[in-house]
C-alpha positions as CSV (number, residue, x, y, z in Angstrom):
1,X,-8.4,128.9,136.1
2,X,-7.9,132.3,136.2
3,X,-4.3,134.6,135.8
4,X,-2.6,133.9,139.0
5,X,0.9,133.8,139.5
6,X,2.3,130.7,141.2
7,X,5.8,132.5,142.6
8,X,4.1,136.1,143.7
9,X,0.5,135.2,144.4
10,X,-0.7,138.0,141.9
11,X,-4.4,138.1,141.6
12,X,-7.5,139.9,138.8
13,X,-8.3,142.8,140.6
14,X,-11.5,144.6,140.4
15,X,-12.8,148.3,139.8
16,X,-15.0,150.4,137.9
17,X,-14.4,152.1,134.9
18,X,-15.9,155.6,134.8
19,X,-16.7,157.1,131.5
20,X,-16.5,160.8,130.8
21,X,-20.6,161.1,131.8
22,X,-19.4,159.4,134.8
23,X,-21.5,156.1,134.4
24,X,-19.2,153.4,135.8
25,X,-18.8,149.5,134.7
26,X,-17.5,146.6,136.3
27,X,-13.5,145.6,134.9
28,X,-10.9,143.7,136.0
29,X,-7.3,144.2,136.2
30,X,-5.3,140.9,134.7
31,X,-1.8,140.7,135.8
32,X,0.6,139.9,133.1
33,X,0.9,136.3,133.8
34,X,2.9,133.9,131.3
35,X,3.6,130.0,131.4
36,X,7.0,129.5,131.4
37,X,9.4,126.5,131.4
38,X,12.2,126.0,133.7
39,X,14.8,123.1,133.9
40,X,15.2,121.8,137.5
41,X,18.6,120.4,137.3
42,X,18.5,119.0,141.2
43,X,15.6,116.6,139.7
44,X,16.8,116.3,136.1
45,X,13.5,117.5,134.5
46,X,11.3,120.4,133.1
47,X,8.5,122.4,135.1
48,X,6.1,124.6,133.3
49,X,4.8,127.6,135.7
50,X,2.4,130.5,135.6
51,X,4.4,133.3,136.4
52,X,3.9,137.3,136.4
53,X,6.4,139.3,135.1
54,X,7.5,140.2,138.6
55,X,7.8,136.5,139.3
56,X,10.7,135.9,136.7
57,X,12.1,138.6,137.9
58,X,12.3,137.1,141.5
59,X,13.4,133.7,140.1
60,X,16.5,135.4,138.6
61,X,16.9,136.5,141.6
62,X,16.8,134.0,144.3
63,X,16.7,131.0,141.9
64,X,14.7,128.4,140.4
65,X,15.8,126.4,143.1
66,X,14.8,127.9,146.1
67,X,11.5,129.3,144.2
68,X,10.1,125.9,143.8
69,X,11.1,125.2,147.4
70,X,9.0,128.0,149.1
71,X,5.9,127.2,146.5
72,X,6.3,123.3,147.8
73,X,6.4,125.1,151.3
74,X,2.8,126.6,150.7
75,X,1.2,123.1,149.4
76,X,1.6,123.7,146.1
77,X,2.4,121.2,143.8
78,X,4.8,121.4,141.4
């Protein structure tokens, strides 16, 4: 599967890179996505997500809780 982020959504996105003759290839853009383990302590276990850098930032945020709730929300299992 490819980097995507299970709390933000992030996505590869795709360009060109242009060299200095101005000839252009195809690139992508990977988000910096990292599997991570948090402890659920309303379910008394471990989940292991794929989360962007942005994401963990959101789950200290809101939560671990109410993270898990809204990607449960979407269809996602977790």
């Amino acid at each position: 599967m490819s980097a995507h982020c299970q709390v933000t959504g992030r996505k590869p996105q795709f360009g060109k890179t242009v060299s200095h003759s101005h000839r252009r290839h195809s690139r992508r853009w990977n988000p910096n996505v990292q599997k991570r383990r948090f402890y659920l302590p309303s379910e008394g276990r471990t989940i292991t997500l794929t989360v962007s850098t942005k994401g963990l930032k959101i789950i200290d945020r809101d939560g671990i809780e109410s993270v898990v709730a809204q990607i449960r929300a979407r269809g996602e299992k977790v």
